[in-house]
C-alpha positions as CSV (number, residue, x, y, z in Angstrom):
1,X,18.4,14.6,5.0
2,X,19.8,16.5,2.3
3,X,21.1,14.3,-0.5
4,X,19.6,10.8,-1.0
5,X,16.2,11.8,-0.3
6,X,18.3,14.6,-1.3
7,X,19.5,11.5,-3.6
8,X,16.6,10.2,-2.1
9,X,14.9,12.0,1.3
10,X,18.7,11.5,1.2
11,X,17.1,9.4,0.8
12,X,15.7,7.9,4.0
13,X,18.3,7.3,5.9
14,X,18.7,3.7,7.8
15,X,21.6,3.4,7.9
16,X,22.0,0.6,10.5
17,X,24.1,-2.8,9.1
18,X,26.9,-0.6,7.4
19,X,29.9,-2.2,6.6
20,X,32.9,-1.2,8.0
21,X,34.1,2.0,5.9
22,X,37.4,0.3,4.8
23,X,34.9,-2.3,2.3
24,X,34.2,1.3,0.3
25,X,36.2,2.9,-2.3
26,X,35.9,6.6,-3.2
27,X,34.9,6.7,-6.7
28,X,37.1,9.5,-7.8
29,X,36.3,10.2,-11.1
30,X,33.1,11.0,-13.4
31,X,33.8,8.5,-15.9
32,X,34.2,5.7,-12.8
33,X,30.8,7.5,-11.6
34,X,29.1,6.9,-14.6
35,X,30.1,3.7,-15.2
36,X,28.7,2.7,-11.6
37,X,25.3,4.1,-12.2
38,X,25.0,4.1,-15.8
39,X,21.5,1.8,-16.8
40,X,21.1,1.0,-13.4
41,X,18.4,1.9,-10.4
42,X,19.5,3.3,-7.5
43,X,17.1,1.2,-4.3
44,X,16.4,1.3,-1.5
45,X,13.0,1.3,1.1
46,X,10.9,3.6,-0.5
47,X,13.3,5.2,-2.9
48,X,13.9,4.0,-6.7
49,X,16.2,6.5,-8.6
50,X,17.8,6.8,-11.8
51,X,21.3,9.0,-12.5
52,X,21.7,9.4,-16.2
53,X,25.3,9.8,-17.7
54,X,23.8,13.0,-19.1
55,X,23.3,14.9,-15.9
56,X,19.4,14.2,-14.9
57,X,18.1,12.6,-11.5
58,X,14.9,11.3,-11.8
59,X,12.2,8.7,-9.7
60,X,10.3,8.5,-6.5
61,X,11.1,8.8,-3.1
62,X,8.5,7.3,-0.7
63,X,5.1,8.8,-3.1
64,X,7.0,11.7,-4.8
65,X,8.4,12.7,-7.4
66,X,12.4,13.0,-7.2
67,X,14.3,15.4,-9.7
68,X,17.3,16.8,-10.5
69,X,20.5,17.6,-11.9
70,X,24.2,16.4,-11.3
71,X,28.0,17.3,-12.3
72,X,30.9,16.1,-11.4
73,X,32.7,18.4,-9.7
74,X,36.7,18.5,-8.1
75,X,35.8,14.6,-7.4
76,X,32.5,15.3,-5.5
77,X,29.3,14.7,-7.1
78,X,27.6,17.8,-7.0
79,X,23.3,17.8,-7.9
80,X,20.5,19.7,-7.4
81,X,17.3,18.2,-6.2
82,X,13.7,18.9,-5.7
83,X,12.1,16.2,-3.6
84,X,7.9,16.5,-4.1
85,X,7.6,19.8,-4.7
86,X,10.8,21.1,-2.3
87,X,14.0,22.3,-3.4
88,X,16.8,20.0,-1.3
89,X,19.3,22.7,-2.9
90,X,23.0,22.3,-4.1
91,X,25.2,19.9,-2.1
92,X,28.4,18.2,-3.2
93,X,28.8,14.5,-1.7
94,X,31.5,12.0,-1.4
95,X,30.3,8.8,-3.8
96,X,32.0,5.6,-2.4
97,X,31.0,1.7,-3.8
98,X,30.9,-1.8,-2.6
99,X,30.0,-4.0,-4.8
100,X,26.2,-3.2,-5.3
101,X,26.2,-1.1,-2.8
102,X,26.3,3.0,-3.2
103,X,26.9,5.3,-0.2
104,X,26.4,9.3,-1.0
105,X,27.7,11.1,2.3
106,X,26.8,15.1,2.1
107,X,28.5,18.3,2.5
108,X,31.9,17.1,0.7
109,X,32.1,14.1,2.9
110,X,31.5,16.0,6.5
111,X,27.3,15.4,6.4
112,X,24.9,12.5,6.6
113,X,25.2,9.2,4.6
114,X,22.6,7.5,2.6
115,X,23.8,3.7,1.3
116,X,21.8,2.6,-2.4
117,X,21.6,-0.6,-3.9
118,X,22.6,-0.6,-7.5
119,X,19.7,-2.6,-9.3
């Protein structure tokens, strides 16, 4: 659980009623990042986040408090996160979208997977 909860407690990860991998597309770029997330929640059970265009994470995951900080880095989005009071650390993720649907996968594409609703 490092991203969505390290982006969320990934976030919480349920990840059962995936679509196949081949509906994703990478997002490649920060601008086609941004324009994903920008004004919009990022949901799921338990987990209600925000990713600004200028860098910040903020919101809840389960009861606490979720923040951090994010760059793009060599097409990875890269964050720091602090998850009620813990430090989740510095991990770079793989950011691929269907539709409303946002899927963060960890360690540069080789960890765990948490899938976000765009809201």
């Amino acid at each position: 659980m490092r991203f969505i909860f390290a982006l969320a407690a990934t976030a919480v990860l349920a990840l059962s009623g995936l679509p196949a991998a081949a509906e994703y597309a990478r997002i490649q770029s920060k601008s086609d990042f941004v324009a994903a997330v920008n004004g919009k929640k990022l949901t799921r059970p338990l987990v209600n986040l925000q990713v600004t265009s200028g860098g910040v994470i903020s919101g809840k995951g389960a009861v606490w408090e979720v923040t951090g900080t994010w760059t793009w880095k060599d097409g990875f989005f890269c964050r720091t996160l602090v998850w009620g009071g813990k430090d989740l650390g510095y991990n770079c993720q793989v950011v691929m979208r269907d539709g409303a649907k946002i899927r963060f996968t960890s360690d540069k594409g080789a960890g765990e997977s948490a899938v976000l609703t765009l809201r």
